[in-house]
C-alpha positions as CSV (number, residue, x, y, z in Angstrom):
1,X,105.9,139.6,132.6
2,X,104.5,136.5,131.0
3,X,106.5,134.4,128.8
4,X,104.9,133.5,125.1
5,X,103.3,130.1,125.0
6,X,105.3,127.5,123.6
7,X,103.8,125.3,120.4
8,X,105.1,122.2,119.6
9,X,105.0,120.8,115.9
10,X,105.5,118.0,115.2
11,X,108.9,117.4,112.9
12,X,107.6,115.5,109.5
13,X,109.4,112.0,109.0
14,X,111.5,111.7,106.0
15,X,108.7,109.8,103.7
16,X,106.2,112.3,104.7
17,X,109.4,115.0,103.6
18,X,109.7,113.2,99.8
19,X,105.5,112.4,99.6
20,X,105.2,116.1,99.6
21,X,108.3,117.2,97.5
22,X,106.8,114.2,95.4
23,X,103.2,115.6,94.9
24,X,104.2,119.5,94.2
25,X,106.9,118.0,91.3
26,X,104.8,115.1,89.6
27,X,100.9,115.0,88.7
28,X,99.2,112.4,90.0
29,X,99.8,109.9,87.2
30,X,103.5,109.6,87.4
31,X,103.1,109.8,91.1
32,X,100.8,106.7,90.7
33,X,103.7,105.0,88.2
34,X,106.5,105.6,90.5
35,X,104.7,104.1,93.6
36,X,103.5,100.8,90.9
37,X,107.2,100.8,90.6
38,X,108.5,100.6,93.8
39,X,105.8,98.0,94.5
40,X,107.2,96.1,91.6
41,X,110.4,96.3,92.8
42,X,109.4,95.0,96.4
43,X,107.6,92.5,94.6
44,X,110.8,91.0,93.1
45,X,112.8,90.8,95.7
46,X,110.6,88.7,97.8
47,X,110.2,86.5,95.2
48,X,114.1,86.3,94.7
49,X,114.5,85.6,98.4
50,X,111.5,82.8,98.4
51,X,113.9,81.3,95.7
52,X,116.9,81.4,97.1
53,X,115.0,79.7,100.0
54,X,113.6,77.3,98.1
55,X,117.2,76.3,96.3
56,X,118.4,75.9,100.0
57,X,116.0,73.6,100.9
58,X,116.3,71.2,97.7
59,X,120.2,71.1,98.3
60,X,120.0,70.3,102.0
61,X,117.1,67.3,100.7
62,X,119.6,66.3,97.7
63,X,122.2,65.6,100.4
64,X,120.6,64.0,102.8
65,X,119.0,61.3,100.2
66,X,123.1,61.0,99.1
């Protein structure tokens, strides 16, 4: 008696999950916003965290020169 073969499939990672849940619920142009979004959004908080940087450095200057 021979056993079945056994397939392996390969389990789909979470973003892949919500990029297809994503594309059967929104047409391509909100898809498009959304993503423009979150790039945005990623956008933003580098820039906050180059600030805050950037405010550290000028305070550590300021007290040295003091």
């Amino acid at each position: 008696m021979h056993a079945a073969p056994v397939r392996a499939h390969a389990i789909p990672s979470v973003t892949n999950a919500l990029r297809a849940v994503e594309s059967l619920l929104l047409s391509g142009g909100q898809r498009t916003a959304r993503r423009n979004a979150w790039t945005a959004v990623l956008e933003d908080r580098r820039r906050a965290k180059d600030r805050v940087e950037a405010e550290h450095v000028l305070e550590a200057v300021a007290a040295h020169r003091s």
